[in-house]
N, C-alpha and C positions, 0 to 999 in steps of 0.2 A: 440573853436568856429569853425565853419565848415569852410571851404575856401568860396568867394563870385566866384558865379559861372559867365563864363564870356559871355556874350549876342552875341550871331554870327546870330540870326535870328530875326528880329523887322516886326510885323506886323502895315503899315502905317494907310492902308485903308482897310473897307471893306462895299461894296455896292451893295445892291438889287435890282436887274430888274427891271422895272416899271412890273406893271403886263400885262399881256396878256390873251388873248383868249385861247391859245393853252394850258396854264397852269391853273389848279384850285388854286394851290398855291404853294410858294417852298421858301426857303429860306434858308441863312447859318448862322449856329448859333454858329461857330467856325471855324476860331480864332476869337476874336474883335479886332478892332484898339487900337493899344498899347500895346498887346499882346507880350511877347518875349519869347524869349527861347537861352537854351544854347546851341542849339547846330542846323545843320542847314538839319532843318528840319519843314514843314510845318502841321499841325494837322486840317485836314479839314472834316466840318460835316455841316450836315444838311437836309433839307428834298424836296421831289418833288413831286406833284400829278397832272396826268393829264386831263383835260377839260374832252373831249371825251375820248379819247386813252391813254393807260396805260402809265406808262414810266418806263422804261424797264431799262436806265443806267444814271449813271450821268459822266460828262467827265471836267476834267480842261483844259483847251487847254490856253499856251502860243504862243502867232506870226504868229497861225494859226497852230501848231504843236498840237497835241493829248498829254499829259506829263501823262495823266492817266484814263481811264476808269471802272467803279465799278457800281456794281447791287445795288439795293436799299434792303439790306442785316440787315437794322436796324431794331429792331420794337419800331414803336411810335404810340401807342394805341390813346392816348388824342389827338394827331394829327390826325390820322386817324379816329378818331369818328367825326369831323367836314364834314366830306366830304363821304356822302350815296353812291359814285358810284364806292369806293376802295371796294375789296374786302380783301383785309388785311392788317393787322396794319404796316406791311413788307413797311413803306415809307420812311426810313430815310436812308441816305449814309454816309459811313467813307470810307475815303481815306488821307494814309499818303506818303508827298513826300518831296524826298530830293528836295534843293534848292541850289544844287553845283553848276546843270550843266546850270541854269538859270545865268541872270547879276546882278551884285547887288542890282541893283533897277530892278523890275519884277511886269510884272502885270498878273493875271492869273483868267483867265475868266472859273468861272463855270456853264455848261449847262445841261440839263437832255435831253435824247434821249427818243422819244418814239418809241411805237411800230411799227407804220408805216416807220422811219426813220427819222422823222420830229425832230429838233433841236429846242428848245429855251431856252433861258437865264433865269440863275436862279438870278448870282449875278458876283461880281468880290471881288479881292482880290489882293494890295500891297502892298508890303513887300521889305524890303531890308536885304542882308545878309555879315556878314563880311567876307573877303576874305580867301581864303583857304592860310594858308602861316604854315612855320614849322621851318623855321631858319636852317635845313639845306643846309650846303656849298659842290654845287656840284664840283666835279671835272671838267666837263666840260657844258658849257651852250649850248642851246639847241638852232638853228635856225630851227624854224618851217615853212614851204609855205603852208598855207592855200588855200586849190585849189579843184575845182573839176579835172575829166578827161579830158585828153586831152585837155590841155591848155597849155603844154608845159614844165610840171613840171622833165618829165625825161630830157631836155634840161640843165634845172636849176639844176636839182639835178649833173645834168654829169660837169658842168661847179663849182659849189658849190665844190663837191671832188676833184676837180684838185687843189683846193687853198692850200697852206701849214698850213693854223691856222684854218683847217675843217676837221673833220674825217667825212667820210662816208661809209658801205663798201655795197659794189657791187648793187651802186642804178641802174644801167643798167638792172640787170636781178631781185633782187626780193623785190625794192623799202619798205625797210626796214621800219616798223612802229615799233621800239622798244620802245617812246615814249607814242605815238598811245599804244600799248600793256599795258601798266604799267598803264596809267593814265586812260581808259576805267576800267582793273581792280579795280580799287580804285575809280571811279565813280559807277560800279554794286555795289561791298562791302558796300558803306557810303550810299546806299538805302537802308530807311526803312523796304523794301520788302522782304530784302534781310537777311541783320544783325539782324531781328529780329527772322530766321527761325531756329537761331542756337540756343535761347532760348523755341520759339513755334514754331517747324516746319511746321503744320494743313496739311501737305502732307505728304506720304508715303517716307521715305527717300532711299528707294531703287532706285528711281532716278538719275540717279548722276549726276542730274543738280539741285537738292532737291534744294539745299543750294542760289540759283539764284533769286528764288520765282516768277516769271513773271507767272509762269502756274500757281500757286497757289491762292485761294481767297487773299483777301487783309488782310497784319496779323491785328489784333486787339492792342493797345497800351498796351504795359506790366502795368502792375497796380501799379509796385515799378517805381514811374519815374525818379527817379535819373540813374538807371540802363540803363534804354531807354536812356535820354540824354547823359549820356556817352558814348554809342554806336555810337549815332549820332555826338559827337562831340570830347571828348580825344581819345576817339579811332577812328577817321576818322584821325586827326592827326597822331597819329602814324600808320596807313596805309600810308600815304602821304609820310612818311617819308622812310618804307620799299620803295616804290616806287622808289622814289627816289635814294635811295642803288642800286636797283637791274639793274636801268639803266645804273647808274655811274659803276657798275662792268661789265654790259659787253661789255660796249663801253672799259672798260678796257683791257677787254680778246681782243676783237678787235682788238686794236691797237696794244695789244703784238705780236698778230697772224702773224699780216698783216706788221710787223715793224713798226710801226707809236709811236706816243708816247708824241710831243707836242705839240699836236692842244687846241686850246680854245676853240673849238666849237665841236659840230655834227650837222649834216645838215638832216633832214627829210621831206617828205611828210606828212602834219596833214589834219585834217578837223575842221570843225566850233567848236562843242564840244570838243575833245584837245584842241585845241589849247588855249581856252578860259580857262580854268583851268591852262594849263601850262605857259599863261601870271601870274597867281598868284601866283604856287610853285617855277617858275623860274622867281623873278622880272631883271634879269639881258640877259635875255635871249632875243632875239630878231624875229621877224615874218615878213614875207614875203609875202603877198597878189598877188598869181601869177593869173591874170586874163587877157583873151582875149577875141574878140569881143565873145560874146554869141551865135551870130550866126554862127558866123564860127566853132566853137567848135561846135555846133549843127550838124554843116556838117560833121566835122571831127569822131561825136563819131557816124552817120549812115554809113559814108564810112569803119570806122575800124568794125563795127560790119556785115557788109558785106562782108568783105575783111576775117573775121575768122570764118565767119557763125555763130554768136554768138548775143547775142539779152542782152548783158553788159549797164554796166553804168545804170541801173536801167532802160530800157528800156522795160523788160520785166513784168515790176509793172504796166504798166497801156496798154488799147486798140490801141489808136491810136496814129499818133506823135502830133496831137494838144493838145492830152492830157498830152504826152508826155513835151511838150512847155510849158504847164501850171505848169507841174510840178520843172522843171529847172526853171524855174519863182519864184515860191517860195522860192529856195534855192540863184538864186542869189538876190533877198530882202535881205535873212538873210545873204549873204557876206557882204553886203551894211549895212547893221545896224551891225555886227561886226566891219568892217572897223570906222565905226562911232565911235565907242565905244571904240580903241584903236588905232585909229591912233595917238594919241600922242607919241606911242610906237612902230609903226610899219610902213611900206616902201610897196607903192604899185610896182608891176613891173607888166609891161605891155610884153606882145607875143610879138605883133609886134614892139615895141623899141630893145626886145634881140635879138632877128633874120633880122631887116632889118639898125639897129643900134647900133648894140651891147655893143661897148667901152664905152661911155655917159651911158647907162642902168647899166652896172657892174659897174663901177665907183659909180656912186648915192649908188647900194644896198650896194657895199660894203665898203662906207665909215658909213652906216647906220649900218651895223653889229659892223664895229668898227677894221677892219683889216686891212692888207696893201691894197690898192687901186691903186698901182704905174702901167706905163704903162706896165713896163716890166710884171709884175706879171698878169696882164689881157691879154697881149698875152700870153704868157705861158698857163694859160688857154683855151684860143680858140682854142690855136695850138693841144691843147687836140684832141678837138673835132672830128680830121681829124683822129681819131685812128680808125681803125676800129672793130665793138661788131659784133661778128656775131647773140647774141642776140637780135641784136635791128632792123635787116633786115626787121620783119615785121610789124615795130612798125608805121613808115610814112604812111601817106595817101595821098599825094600829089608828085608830082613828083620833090617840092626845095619848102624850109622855106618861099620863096617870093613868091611862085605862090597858099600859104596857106594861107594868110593876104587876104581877100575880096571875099574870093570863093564861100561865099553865095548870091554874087550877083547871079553867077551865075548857082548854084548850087537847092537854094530852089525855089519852087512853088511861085507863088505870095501868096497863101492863108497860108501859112506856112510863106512865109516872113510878112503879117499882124498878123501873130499870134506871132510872135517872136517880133513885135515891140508892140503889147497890154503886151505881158508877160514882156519883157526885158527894154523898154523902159526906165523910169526913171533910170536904173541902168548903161543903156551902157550912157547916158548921165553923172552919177556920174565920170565914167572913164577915158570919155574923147572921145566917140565914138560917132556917127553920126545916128542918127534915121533915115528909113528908108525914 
């Protein structure tokens, strides 16, 4: 009798647009609610035609993120005979997506794009998936600070490595994502896009990023499905697990290098995506939510990109800084629904409590990591602080930690300081911060 295969991906919902003007018709005809699968990955189809104007892509967007975009690459004849103003049968779309980097319960809105650029709704789609977990026992657990720049994290990171139950090596000069490295890898690999190119590659593999698949149409599902779902799911686990290995060995080598040898922890810089994966391969592991006012950090990443002539922090992705605002607006929403979603498990720390309070601040985190918290051991660490990096000369933008807390009173426009309090608002209010 075959082994009973075990369910990591459950389709809840899935629901049709009312219709619209802008569309002649469209609909998804896979997955249906109730739908499972072994392994975690989503199998999405169906079709789009437009009113007027052709439609050119179909896009799933979760939380207002883009997770995939695909041409209408299907033919569906008996569909497209219904409707005199297609000129070919080419209306149906497939697109397959991993469900790692999403929360376990996800809702994932499918749209068609037409040609003009005009967006509307086809359908949605909820699902939930079981956690990514492997059973192995790391050597050391992982604290993660989920942050963007310039919020103070090389502070945290410099005050984190002074502790004795924390390895971290040289977060001053080249803010180590060895985490970050390992778990992005094993998030590209357990994509569809990806692990299927080593069966059907449909690219030239001279490439040598063949194997990644993002340039490549979208693959088709292999026809043998047990082969697919094992891809997507016993072997995502054991990628997880490699993963795993390879971090624990070189925090290993590390600590051989550097003398060190036994700390509990390692201490890094993550983002939104790590860290949400690394809450489920490391359930022992602990996160750090290092956030300041949004404004000020606004100030701080125009003053540093002035200060190095350099147009950083993803400043050089859009026109202006309103659009700019709008953008960091988006991402701290999603710190703010991360935090939601795991604060049972994690510790916010705030800029201005480390730098104009420090003692009270380190106390709190690090009775939350679970280390010593005594007073001696928290001077010790500050007393760090007064060492001096000559790497880190050009790192300030302010002329003292205190006269960085509020500088965008003084610092933004008012039409900037309105824009920051449309974008930012409910979020600086989540933290503890004061709307404009």
């Amino acid at each position: 009798m075959p082994p009973v295969a075990t369910m990591r991906t459950r389709v809840l919902e899935v629901t049709d647009a009312p219709a619209s003007d802008t569309l002649a018709g469209a609909g998804i005809n896979s997955p249906q609610a109730g739908a499972e699968r072994p392994d975690w990955t989503l199998d999405v189809r169906g079709w789009a035609v437009g009113s007027e104007e052709p439609v050119t892509a179909v896009e799933g967007v979760h939380e207002g993120s883009v997770l995939w975009r695909v041409p209408l690459m299907v033919h569906r004849p008996r569909t497209a005979a219904r409707f005199p103003q297609v000129s070919s049968d080419m209306v149906g779309f497939l697109a397959l997506q991993s469900v790692l980097a999403l929360p376990s319960r996800h809702e994932i809105e499918v749209r068609a794009v037409l040609e003009g650029g005009t967006q509307a709704p086809i359908g949605s789609i909820v699902a939930e998936r079981a956690p990514l977990r492997t059973g192995y026992e790391p050597r050391r657990q992982p604290i993660l600070i989920t942050t963007f720049g310039r919020t103070g994290s090389m502070l945290l990171m410099r005050l984190l490595s002074s502790h004795p139950e924390v390895l971290s090596y040289k977060p001053y000069r080249f803010e180590q994502r060895i985490a970050s490295y390992w778990i992005d890898a094993l998030l590209t690999l357990s994509n569809p896009v990806s692990f299927l190119r080593g069966v059907a590659p449909q690219v030239g593999v001279d490439d040598a990023m063949w194997w990644i698949g993002t340039e490549a149409p979208m693959p088709w599902p292999l026809r043998d499905e047990p082969v697919q779902e094992w891809l997507g799911g016993e072997a995502v686990e054991a990628l997880a697990i490699v993963s795993q290995q390879r971090i624990d060995a070189l925090y290993e080598q590390i600590a051989a290098t550097i003398g060190a040898g036994d700390e509990r922890f390692f201490a890094e810089k993550s983002n939104l995506r790590v860290s949400a994966v690394a809450a489920e391969l490391y359930p022992e592991g602990r996160e750090l939510f290092l956030v300041r006012d949004f404004r000020d950090m606004l100030c701080s990443v125009f003053a540093y990109n002035e200060k190095r002539g350099v147009t950083g922090f993803g400043r050089a992705q859009v026109g202006t800084d309103t659009e700019y605002i709008e953008r960091l607006g988006g991402w701290a929403a999603s710190l703010a629904r991360a935090w939601e979603r795991r604060q049972d498990r994690a510790h916010v720390v705030r800029y201005e409590d480390l730098v104009l309070d420090p003692e009270p601040a380190l106390a709190g985190l690090l009775r939350h990591v679970g280390v010593d918290s005594s007073t001696e051991t928290i001077q010790e660490m500050l007393d760090r602080l007064g060492e001096e990096i000559p790497e880190l000369r050009e790192h300030p933008t302010s002329p003292s930690a205190g006269r960085s807390v509020g500088r965008w009173r003084s610092e933004l426009s008012p039409e900037l300081s309105a824009a920051c309090d449309e974008a930012f608002g409910p979020v600086l209010e989540l933290f503890g911060y004061e709307r404009a």
